[in-house]
DRENSE-934104 format. One record per residue (C-alpha): x, z, y. Coordinates in steps of 0.001 Angstrom, whole numbers, padded with zeros to 6 digits, always signed. Layout:
XZY...
***
This chain:
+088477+155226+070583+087379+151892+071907+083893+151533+074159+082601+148380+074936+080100+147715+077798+077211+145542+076542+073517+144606+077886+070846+145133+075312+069856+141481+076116+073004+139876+075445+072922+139794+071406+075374+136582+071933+078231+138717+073704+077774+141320+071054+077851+139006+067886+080937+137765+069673+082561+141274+069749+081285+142439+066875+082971+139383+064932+086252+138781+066895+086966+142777+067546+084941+145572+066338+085046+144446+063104+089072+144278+062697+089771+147094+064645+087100+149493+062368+089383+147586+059692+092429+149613+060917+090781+153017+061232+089568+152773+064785+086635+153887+066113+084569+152168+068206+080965+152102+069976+079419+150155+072254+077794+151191+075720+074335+150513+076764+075029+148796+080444+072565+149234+083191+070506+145913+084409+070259+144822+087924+066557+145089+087833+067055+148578+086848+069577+149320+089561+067974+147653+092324+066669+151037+094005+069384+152631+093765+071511+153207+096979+074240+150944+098267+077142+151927+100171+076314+150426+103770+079976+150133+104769+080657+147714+102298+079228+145401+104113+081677+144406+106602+080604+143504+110578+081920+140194+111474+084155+141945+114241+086377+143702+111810+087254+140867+109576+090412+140158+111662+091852+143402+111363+091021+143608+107665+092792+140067+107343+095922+141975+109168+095412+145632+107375+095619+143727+103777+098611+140672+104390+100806+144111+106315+100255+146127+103522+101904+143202+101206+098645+142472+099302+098544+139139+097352+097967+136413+100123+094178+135474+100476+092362+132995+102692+090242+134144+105746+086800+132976+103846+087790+134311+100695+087734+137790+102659+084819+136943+104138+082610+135454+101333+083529+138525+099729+083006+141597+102195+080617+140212+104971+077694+140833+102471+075685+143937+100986+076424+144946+097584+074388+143325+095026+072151+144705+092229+074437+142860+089850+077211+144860+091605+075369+148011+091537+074186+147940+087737+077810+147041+086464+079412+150308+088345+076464+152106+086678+077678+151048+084054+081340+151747+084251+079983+155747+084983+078311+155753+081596+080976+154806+080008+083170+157305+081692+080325+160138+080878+080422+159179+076999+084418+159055+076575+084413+162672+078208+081919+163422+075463+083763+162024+072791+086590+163414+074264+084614+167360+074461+083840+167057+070349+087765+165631+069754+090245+167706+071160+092558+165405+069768+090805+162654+071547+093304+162397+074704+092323+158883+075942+089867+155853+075310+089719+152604+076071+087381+150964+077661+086032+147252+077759+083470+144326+079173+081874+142763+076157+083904+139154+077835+087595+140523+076652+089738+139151+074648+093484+139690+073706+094418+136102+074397+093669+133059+076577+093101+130740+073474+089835+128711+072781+088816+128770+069488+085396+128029+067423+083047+130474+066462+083831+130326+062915+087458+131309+063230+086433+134181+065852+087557+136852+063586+090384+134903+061749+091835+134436+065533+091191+137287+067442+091018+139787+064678+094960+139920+064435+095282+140184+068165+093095+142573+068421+094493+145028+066044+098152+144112+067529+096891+144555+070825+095350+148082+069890+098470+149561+068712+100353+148479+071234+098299+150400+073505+098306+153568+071817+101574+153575+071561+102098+153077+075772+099440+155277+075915+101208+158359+073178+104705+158198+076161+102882+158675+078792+101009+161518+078068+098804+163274+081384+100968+161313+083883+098022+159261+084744+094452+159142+085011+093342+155957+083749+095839+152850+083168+094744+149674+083484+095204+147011+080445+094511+144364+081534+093974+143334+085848+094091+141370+088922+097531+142957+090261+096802+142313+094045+099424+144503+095917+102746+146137+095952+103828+148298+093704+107036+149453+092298+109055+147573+089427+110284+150092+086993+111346+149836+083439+108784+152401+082430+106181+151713+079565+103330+152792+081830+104164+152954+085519+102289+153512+088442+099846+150233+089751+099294+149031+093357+096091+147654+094679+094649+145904+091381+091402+144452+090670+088856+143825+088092+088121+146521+085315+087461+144798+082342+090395+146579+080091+091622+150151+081084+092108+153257+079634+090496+156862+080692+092462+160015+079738+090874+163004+079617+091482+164905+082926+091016+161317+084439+087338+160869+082701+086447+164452+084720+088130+162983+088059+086575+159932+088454+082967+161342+087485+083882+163892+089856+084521+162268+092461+082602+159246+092475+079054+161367+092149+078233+161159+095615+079419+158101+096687+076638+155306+096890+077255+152489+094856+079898+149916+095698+081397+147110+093346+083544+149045+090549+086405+146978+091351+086663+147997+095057+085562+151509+093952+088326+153011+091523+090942+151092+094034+089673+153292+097194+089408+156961+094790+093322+155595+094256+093859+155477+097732+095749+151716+097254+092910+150061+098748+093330+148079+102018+089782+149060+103173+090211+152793+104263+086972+152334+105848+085319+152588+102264+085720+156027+101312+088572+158949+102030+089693+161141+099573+092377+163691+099859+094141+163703+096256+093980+160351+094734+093627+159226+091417+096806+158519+089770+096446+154501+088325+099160+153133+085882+099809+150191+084706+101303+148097+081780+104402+146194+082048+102546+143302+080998+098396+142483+080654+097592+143274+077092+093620+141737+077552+092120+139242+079500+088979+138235+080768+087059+135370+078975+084969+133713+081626+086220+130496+080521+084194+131783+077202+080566+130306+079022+078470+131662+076492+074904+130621+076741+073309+132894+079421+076352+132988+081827+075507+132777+085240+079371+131366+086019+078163+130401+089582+077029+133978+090001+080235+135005+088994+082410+132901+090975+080424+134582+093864+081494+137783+093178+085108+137513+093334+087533+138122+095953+089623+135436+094768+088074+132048+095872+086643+130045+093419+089061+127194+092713+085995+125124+091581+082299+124946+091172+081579+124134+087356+077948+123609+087976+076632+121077+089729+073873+120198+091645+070554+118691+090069+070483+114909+091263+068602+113967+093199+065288+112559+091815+064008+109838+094327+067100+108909+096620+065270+105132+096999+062791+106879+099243+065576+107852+101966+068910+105718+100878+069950+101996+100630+071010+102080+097044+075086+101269+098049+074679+104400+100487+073630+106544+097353+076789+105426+095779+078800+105600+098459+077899+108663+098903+078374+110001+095474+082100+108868+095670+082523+111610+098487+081913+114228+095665+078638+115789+096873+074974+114794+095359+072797+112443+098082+071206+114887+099455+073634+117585+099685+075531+114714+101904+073370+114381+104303+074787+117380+106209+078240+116472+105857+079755+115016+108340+082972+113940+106464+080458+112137+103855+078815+110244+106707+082265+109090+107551+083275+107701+104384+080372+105899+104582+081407+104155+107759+084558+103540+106455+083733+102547+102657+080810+100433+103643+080816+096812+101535+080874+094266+104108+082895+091219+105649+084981+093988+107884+086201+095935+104301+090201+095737+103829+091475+093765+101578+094745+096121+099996+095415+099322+100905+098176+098703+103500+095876+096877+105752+094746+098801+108863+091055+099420+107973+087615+098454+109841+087696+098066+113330+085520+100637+114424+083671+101273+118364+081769+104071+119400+078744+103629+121738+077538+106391+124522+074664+106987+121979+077125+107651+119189+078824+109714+121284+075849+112054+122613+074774+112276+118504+075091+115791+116570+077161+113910+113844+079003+110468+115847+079810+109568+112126+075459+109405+110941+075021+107812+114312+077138+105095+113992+075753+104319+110113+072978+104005+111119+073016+102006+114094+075928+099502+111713+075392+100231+107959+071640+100187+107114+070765+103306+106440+067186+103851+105796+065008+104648+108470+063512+107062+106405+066110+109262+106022+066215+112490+108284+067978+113342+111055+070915+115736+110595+068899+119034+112626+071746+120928+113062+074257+121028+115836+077239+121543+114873+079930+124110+117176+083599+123074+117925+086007+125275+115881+088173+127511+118035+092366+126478+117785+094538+129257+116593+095714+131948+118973+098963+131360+118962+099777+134175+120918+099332+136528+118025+101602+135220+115620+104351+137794+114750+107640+136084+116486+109958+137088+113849+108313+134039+111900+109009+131481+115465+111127+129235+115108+113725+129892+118528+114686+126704+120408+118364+125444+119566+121025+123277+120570+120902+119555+119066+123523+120404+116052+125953+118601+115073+126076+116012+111592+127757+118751+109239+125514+122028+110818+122601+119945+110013+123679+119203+106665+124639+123238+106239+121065+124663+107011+120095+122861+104219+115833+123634+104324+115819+124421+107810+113882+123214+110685+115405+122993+114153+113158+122859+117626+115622+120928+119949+114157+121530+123819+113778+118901+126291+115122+116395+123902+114033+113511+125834+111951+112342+129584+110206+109524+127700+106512+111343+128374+103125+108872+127331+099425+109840+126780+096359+107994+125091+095413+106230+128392+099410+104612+128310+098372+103057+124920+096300+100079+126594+093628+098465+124761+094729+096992+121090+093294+098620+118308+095595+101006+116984+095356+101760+113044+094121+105477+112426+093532+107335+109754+091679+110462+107821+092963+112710+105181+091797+110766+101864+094146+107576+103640+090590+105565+104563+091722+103595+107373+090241+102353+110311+090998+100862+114254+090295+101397+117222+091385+101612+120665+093226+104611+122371+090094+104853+124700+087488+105285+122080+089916+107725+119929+089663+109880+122992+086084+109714+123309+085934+110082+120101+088630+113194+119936+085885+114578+122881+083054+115436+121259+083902+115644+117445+083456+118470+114949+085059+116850+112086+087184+119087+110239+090212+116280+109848+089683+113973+112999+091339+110751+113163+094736+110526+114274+096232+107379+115221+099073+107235+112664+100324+103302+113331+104165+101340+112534+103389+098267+114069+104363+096946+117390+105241+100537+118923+106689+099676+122495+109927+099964+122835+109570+102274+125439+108076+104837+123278+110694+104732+120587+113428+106932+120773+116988+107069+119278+117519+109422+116896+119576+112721+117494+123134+112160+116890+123442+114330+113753+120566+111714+112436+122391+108337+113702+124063+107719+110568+120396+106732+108859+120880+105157+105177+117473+103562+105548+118057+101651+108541+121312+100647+107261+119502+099621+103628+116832+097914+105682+118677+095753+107081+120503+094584+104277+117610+094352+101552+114777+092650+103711+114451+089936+100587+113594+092723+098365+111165+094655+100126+109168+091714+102323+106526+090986+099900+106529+093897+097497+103801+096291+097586+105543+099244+096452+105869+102366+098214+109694+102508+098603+109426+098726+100010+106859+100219+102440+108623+102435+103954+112233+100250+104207+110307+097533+105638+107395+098844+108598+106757+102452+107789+109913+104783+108784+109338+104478+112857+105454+105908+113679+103414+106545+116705+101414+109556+115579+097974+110416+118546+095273+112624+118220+092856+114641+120250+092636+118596+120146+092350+119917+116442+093975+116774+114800+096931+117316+113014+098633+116315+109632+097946+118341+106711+100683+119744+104312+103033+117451+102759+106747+116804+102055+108019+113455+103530+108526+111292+100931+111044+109667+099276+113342+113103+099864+113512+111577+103826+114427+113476+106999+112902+112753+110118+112358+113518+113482+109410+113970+115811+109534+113842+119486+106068+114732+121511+105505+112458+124369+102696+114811+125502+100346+117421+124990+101359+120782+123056+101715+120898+118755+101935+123579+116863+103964+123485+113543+104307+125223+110108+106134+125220+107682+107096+126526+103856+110136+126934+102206+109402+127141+098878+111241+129616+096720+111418+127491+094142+110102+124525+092239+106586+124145+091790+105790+126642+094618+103300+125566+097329+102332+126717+100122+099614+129288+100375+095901+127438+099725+097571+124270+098083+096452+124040+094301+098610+121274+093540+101172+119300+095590+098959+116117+096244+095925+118094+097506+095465+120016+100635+093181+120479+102935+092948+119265+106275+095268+120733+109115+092788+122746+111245+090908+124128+108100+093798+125424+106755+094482+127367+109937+091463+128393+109758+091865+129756+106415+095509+131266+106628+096689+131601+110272+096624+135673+109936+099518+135183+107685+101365+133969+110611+100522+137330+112727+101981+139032+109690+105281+140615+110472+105832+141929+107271+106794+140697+103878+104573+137996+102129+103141+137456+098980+103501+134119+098804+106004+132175+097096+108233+130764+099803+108709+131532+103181+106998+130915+106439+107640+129973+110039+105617+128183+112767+106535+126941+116147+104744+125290+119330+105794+121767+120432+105734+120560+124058+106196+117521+125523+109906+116360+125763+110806+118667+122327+112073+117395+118892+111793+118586+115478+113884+118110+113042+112599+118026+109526+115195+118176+106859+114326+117154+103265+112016+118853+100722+110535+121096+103730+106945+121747+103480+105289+120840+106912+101568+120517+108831+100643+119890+112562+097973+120977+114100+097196+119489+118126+096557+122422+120613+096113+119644+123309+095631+115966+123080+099143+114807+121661+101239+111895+121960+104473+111601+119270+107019+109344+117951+108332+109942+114578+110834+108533+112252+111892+108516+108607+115992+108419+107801+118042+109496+105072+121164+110994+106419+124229+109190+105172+126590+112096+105167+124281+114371+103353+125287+113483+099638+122785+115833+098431+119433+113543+100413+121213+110049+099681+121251+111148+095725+117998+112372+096233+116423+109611+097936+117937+106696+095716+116320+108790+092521+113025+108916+094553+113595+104756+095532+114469+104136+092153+111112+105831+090104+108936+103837+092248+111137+100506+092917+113633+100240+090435+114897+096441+092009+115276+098042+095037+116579+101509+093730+119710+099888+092219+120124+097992+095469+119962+101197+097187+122732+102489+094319+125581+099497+095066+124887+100258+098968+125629+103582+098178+128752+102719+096445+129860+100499+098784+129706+102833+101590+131658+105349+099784+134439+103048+099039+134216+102123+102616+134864+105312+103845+138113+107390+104563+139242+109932+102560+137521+113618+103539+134877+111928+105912+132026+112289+103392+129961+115590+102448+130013+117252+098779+126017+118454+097927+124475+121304+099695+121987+123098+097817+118795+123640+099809+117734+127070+101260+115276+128676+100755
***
């Protein structure tokens, strides 16, 4: 027997069902109803569970509770959004609902004695992730459904009473363990929009979820299982027993959007963060009454309507930095806008709005930013598990390097050479944001600047040209044989005028003097071209992570794709409970972190995942080589060189060659793979 949840008001879901499964599956013999489901306005009396709502004070040890207990990895505000709220009405009526449904399978299941399980469904499920148009509903999901069906009966026929309900189709959020079994038992899951009820399980969960105010259904049958992370919900002294398939069988069609769906609403009401908002805001109506017409625009570009901008500080920025005028760079590789911050700047909620409007003509109409915004607290480092720290080492040697393949080494006391902002003297120095706009300024106003901000990606000074020589220091001796430098030297006819990013970084962008005040910091990224490097801090105190992936096409945890991540302290923010986490991860790579201070190197091999994130008003040198006796980075590298330059790439090919038939027998290095 199949039951399908379905509000009386939406006729749209039902046609849909009726069409793409009812039909075909009443084809094959099977009988199905549908289920009257419970409105919001209709449950809004009812009573809430008032330990749903989580106090602000607990969220830490929730964060640690569900990352210890091996739960999929999820960001601090996804936790948050989700928990630090009462339950809604919407919430309420759907686990109504799901108890009506369970009340009429135990009916159907008291007139059939034969009856010994049912499934049930949401009215948005469908037996594959495939688009298609309404007039091939039942031509495409009709088959599926009736292969899906059977398949399910049939996992459902060898297990017999081992289980109480099994779900069909989930969000698998924790541990569990792997067997080879048809149904086996499920961890921590979510979302119950496919699952099947036997018949002592229809009696349990009525049973024992009669006195329990309402909570969402998907936090509720976790807790009666006892796999839930939040003990704090409910006890219960003999859980239900949950299976599982080996595989989902049917799926959740949010993607559907029928007319009527609030997706916003549902995005809400998810403890996985919404990767995107697919509705946007109404635009604005009358921006000419606040906004020069180019600051509308401008604005726009940041991704945010006009008036949505006006509390964002980033926006405000880009504005600064984006703003049409004599001062604009020409090509990307200049430095940007020279930029100067005034005492009334300064002493501004946003420095970025001030300094618009004093420079860029922004309306005098258009409000004040009213809210002050709160410096962001750094992360406690002293939390963080230590069997994720990366331990101090000696400076190895060319071939150890080479043999730890992905790792990271934190060399002490590496060199004397100590500087500060206030050594930098008073040229503008090129700094940057996290979207590469550029601008300069001086080392004096960057530390004003770093003094009173609550950006969430403040600049960093991030600049190649004319670092004194007293800041620039020799590489470790397992890095000395550098390819690059070597290359450089050689190819300077090649790379002088070209544009391209390989010729970049022979030419002026391997050696970098990297500043920043407290909460700067680089966000997560590979070094490119399949380059090592080095970074020495001059002063201050950095703290590092970084991923080893376990395999291609894994990124570290927050990063949708490889060329977008957020900026260095938000993703702290976001994820540093992962790094108090002694246990294992779920996340698809591994972990480690470390704290920089002054006179200490890094070494970053290639491929390795990084970010930086200033505890203290930093001072660095970095540099970009390609180790020559690592065959592995030089083959690597020239691949890298030779997609984006291919002049230079088969220059960097004959150099290659060359060196190899320069060198003596057995003084070279074979490939080493990469750990992981």
């Amino acid at each position: 027997m199949l039951l399908i949840i379905n509000l009386d008001a939406r006729t749209d879901r039902r046609a849909f069902m009726d069409r793409s499964c009812v039909a075909p599956l009443r084809a094959i013999k099977t009988e199905v109803a549908y289920v009257q489901a419970v409105t919001a306005t209709d449950a809004a009396s009812d009573k809430a569970l008032p330990a749903f709502a989580l106090d602000e004070s607990k969220l830490e040890a929730l964060l640690d509770a569900w990352h210890s207990s091996g739960c999929e990895a999820v960001s601090k505000s996804g936790l948050e959004r989700y928990y630090l709220r009462p339950v809604s009405n919407e919430e309420k009526a759907c686990t109504r609902s799901h108890r009506l449904a369970w009340q009429k399978a135990r009916e159907a299941m008291h007139h059939n004695s034969d009856l010994k399980w049912v499934l049930i469904i949401e009215d948005d499920c469908v037996p594959c992730l495939h688009p298609a148009a309404e007039s091939q509903w039942a031509a495409f999901y009709g088959p599926a459904w009736q292969v899906a069906w059977r398949h399910v009966a049939k996992a459902m026929e060898s297990c017999g009473e081992d289980f109480d309900f099994v779900y069909v189709g989930r969000h698998r959020l924790g541990p569990e363990d792997e067997s080879d079994a048809v149904v086996r038992p499920a961890g921590f899951s979510s979302c119950l929009h496919a699952y099947c009820v036997t018949r002592q399980g229809c009696d349990r969960l009525l049973e024992k979820s009669a006195s329990i105010p309402l909570m969402p259904a998907d936090d509720l049958v976790p807790a009666l299982c006892g796999t839930h992370p939040r003990k704090d919900l409910l006890s219960t002294k003999e859980p239900l027993r949950a299976g599982c398939l080996q595989r989902d069988v049917l799926f959740q069609l949010q993607s559907m959007a029928l007319p009527g769906d609030d997706v916003y609403a549902i995005s809400q009401s998810s403890i996985e963060p919404p990767e995107m908002r697919s509705m946007r805001q109404e635009l604005w109506r009358h921006p000419s009454l606040w906004l020069e017409r180019k600051d509308i625009l401008t604005l726009r570009t940041c991704g945010k309507e006009p008036l949505q901008s006006l509390n964002d500080a980033s926006a405000w920025r880009r504005v600064v930095l984006m703003a049409d005028d004599d001062e604009r760079p020409h090509n990307v590789f200049d430095g940007g806008r020279s930029v100067s911050f005034s005492e009334n700047d300064l002493g501004a909620v946003n420095v970025w709005e001030a300094l618009c409007r004093r420079n860029h003509g922004a309306s005098s109409l258009l409000p004040w930013n009213p809210r002050p915004r709160q410096r962001k607290p750094l992360p406690d480092t002293d939390r963080f598990t230590m069997e994720r720290c990366l331990k101090p080492a000696n400076p190895p040697s060319p071939s150890e390097l080479i043999a730890h393949g992905g790792s990271p080494f934190l060399l002490s006391n590496f060199s004397e050479v100590r500087a500060s902002l206030t050594d930098l003297g008073s040229r503008r120095w090129r700094c940057s944001t996290q979207g590469e706009l550029n601008c300069r300024c001086t080392a004096s106003d960057l530390q004003k600047y770093s003094a009173v901000t609550t950006d969430d990606d403040p600049l960093v000074l991030f600049d190649h040209e004319n670092i004194p020589e007293n800041l620039v220091i020799e590489p470790p001796s397992s890095m000395k044989d550098d390819l690059l430098e070597d290359f450089a030297s050689k190819t300077e006819e090649l790379w002088r005028d070209a544009e391209s990013g390989a010729a970049q970084l022979l030419g002026r962008e391997r050696k970098w003097l990297v500043a920043g005040g407290r909460g700067a910091g680089s966000q997560w990224h590979r070094d490119p071209f399949w380059t090592s490097a080095y970074h020495c801090l001059l002063s201050g105190r950095k703290l590092w992570c970084f991923f080893a992936p376990a395999g291609a096409g894994c990124l570290p945890p927050g990063l949708v794709d490889e060329h977008t991540a957020p900026a260095a302290d938000g993703w702290f923010r976001e994820w540093e409970h992962l790094l108090r986490c002694s246990a294992e991860l779920a996340v698809d790579g591994a972990l480690a972190w470390c704290v920089q201070a002054p006179g200490d190197c890094v070494l970053i091999p290639p491929g390795l995942w990084h970010c930086t994130l200033n505890l203290e008003e930093s001072v660095a040198f970095t540099r970009n080589v390609v180790n020559g006796r690592d065959a592995k980075a030089v083959r690597a590298s020239g691949l890298e060189i030779t997609r984006d330059d291919p002049a230079l790439g088969e220059a960097y090919a004959r150099l290659v060659r060359a060196r190899r038939s320069d060198s003596p027998p057995g003084n070279g290095h074979g490939p080493v793979p990469m750990e992981e």
